[in-house]
C-alpha positions as CSV (number, residue, x, y, z in Angstrom):
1,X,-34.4,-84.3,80.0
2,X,-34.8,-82.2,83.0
3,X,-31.7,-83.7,84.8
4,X,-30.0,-83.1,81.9
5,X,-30.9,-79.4,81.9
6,X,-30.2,-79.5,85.6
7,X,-26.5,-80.8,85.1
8,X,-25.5,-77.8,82.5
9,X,-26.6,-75.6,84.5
10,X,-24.8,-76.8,87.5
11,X,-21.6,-76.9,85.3
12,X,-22.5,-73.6,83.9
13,X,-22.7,-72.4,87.5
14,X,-19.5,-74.1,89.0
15,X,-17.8,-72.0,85.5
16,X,-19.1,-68.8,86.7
17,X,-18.0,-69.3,90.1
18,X,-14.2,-70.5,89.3
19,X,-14.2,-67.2,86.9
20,X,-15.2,-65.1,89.7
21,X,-12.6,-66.0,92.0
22,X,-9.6,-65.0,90.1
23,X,-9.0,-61.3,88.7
24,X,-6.0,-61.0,86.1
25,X,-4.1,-58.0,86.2
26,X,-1.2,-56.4,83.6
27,X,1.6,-54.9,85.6
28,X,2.1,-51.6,84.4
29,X,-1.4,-50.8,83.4
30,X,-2.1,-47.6,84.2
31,X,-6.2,-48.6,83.6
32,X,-5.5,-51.1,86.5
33,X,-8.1,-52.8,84.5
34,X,-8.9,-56.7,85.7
35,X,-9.0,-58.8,82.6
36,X,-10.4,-61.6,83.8
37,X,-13.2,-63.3,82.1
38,X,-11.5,-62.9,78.7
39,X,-10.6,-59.6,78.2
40,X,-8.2,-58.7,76.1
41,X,-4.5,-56.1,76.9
42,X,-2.8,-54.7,73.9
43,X,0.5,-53.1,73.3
44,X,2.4,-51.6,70.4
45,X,5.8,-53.8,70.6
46,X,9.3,-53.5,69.2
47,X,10.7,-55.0,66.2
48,X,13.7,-58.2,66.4
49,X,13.3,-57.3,70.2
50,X,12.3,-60.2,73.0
51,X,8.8,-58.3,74.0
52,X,7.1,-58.9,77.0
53,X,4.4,-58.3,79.8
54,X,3.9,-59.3,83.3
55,X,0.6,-60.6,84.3
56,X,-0.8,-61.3,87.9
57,X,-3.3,-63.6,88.3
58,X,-5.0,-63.1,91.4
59,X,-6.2,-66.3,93.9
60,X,-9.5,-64.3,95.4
61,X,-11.1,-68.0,96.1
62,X,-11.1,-68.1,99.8
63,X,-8.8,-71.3,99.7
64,X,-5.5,-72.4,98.7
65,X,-5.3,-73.4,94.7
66,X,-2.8,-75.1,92.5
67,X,-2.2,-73.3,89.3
68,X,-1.0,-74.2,85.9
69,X,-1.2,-71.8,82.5
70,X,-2.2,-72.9,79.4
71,X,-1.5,-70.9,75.9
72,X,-3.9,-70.4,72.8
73,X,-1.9,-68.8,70.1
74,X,-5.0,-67.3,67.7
75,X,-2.8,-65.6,65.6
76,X,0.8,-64.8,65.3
77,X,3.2,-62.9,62.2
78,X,5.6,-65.1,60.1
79,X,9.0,-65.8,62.4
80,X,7.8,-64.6,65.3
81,X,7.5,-66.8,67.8
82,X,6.5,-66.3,71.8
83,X,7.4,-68.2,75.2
84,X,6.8,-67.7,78.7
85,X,7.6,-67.7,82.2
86,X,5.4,-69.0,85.6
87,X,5.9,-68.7,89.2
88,X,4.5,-67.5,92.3
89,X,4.8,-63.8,93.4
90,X,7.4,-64.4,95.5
91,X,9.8,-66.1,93.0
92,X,13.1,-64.8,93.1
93,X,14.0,-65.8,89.4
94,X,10.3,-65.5,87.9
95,X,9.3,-69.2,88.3
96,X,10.1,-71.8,85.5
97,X,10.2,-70.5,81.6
98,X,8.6,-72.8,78.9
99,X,11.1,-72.2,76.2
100,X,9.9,-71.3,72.2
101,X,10.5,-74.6,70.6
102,X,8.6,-76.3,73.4
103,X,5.6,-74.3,73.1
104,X,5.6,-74.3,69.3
105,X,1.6,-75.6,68.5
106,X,-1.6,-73.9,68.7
107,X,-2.4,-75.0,72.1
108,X,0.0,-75.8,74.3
109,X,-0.6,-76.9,78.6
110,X,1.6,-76.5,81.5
111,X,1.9,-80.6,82.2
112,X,4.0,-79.6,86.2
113,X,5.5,-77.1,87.8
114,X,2.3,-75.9,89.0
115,X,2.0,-72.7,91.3
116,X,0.4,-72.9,94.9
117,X,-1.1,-69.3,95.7
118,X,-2.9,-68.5,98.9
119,X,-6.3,-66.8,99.1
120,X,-4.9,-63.3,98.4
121,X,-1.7,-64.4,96.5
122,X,-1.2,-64.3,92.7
123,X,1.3,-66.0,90.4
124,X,3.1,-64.3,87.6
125,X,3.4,-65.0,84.3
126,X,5.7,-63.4,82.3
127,X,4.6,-63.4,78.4
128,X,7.2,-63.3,75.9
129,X,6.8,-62.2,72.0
130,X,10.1,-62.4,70.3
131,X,9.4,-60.2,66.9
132,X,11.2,-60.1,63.6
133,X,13.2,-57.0,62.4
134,X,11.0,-57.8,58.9
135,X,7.4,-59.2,59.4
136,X,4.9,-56.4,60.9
137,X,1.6,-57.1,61.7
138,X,-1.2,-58.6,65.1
139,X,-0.2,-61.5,67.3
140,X,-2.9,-62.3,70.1
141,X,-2.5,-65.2,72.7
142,X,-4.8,-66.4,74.7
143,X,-3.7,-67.3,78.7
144,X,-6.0,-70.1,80.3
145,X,-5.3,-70.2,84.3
146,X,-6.8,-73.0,86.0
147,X,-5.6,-76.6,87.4
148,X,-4.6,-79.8,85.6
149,X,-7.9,-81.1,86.3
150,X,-9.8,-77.9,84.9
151,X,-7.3,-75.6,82.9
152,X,-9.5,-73.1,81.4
153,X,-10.9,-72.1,84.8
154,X,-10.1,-68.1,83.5
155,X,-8.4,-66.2,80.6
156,X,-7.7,-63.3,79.2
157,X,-6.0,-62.3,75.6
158,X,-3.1,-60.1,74.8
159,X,-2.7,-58.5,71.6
160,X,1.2,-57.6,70.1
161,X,1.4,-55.2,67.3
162,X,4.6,-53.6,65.4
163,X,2.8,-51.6,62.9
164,X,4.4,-51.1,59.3
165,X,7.0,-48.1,59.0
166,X,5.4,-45.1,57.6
167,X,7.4,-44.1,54.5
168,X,7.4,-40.1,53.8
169,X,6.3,-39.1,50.6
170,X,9.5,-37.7,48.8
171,X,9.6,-33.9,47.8
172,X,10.3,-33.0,44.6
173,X,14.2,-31.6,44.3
174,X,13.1,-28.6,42.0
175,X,16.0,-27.5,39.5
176,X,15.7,-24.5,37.4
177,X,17.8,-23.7,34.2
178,X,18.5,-20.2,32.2
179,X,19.6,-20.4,28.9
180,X,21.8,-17.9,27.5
181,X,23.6,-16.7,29.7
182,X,24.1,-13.2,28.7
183,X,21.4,-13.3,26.8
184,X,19.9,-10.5,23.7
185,X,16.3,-11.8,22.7
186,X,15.2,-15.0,24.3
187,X,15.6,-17.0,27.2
188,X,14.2,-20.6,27.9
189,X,13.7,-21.4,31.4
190,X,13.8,-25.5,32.6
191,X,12.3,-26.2,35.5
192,X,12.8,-30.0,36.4
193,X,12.0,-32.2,39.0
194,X,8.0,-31.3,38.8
195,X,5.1,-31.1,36.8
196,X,4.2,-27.6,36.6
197,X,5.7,-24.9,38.3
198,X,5.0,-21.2,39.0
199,X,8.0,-17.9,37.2
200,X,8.3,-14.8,38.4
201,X,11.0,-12.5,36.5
202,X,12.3,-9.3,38.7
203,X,14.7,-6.7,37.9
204,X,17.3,-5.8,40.9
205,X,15.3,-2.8,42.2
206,X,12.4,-5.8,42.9
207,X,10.1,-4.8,40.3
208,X,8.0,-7.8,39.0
209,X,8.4,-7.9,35.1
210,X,6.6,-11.1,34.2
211,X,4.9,-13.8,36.2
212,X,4.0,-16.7,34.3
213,X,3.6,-20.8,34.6
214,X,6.4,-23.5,33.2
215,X,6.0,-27.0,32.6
216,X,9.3,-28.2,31.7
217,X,10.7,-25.5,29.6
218,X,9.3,-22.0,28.3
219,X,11.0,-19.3,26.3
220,X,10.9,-15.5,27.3
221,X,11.2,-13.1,24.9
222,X,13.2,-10.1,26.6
223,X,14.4,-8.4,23.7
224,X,12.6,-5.4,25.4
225,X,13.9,-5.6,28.5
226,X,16.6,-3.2,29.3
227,X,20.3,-4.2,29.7
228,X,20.9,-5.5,33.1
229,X,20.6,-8.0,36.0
230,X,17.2,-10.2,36.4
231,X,16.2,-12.9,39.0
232,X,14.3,-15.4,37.2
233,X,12.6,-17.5,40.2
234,X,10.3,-20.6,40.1
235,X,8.1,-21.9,42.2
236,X,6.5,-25.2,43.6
237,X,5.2,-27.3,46.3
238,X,6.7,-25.1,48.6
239,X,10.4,-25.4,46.9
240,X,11.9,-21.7,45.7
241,X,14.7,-21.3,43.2
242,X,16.2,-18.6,41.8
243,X,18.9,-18.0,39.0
244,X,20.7,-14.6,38.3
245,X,20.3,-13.8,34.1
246,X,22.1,-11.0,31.9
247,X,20.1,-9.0,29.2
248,X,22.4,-7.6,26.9
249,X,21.6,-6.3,23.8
């Protein structure tokens, strides 16, 4: 039992070690944050757009190493689908791509092509999300770094989000009708296109003669009102209209 203890803890320790000898950068980040040891970069992407983000992985080991990536996908939106591309920092043409079809499965594993990094020198690996134009919603990958013999020496998780559209609330068009048109003893105001809505009544020196409410329609009696021009205007949610009415008697 106590070798047995012994031997995870060795493994446990040799883990650690590997971890601590690679830092993972996102080019671009201002944070310059280093995600190694599972940590996790998100960005808001773009929708039916080819998204993507360049990661450095970092060879701090004090030796040469001979990397291959492997990719988790732990969640992805309907029709998207995500790729990626590996090579050495000093690639001319970004290193080899694993192309979409290929890497279609939960987890997939760089079989060649690995990347040979000096202590000091990092590989790139440029992480693709192609989006749909219709589905919104998370995806997150997970990169492994590490060798064929141990490939999940390191990792970190990147998180690609188109949220939904925000649809504005719709103002009311506010309408307002005055019926007759000269008129002697009533009028019957209509205001449409809301629920309730505020009156006002004014002669043309601007002196208020009535303010009242409307919902839907309302008759005035203005058989008192002297003969001349009114402005009959209603009011809601902002919206003003105003109709020019006849008393004559």
């Amino acid at each position: 039992m106590k070798k047995l203890i012994l031997s995870f803890v060795a493994l446990a320790s040799i883990s650690l070690s590997a971890s601590a000898q690679i830092e993972i950068y996102v080019e671009g980040d201002a944070t310059n944050t280093d995600y190694s040891g599972g940590g996790a970069y998100s960005y808001d992407a773009s929708p039916a757009t080819d998204n993507d983000r360049k990661i450095h992985f970092y060879n701090e080991s004090g030796s040469t190493v001979e990397w291959i990536i492997s990719r988790k996908r732990i969640s992805q939106p309907a029709n998207w689908q995500d790729y990626f591309c590996w090579g050495h920092e000093t690639d001319q043409f970004g290193g080899i791509c694993i192309g979409a079809q290929a890497m279609d499965m939960e987890l997939f594993q760089m079989t060649s092509n690995h990347v040979t990094a000096l202590d000091g020198e990092y590989g790139i690996l440029a992480a693709h999300c192609e989006t749909s134009g219709t589905d919104t919603g998370t995806a997150t990958y997970r990169y492994y770094v590490g060798t064929y013999q141990d490939p999940f020496q390191d990792s970190m998780d990147l998180n690609v989000t188109i949220a939904p559209a925000s649809i504005e609330e719709a103002k009311p068009e506010l309408t307002l009708g005055v019926q007759p048109n000269p008129a002697s003893n009533n009028i019957t105001i209509t205001a449409g296109g809301v629920d309730n809505a505020s009156v006002q009544i004014v002669d043309v020196l601007g002196n208020v003669i009535m303010n009242t409410s409307v919902s839907g329609s309302k008759s005035i009696n203005v058989a008192e009102y002297r003969n001349g021009i009114y402005f009959v205007t209603v009011s809601a949610k902002g919206t003003r209209v105003s109709r020019k009415v006849i008393v004559r008697h």
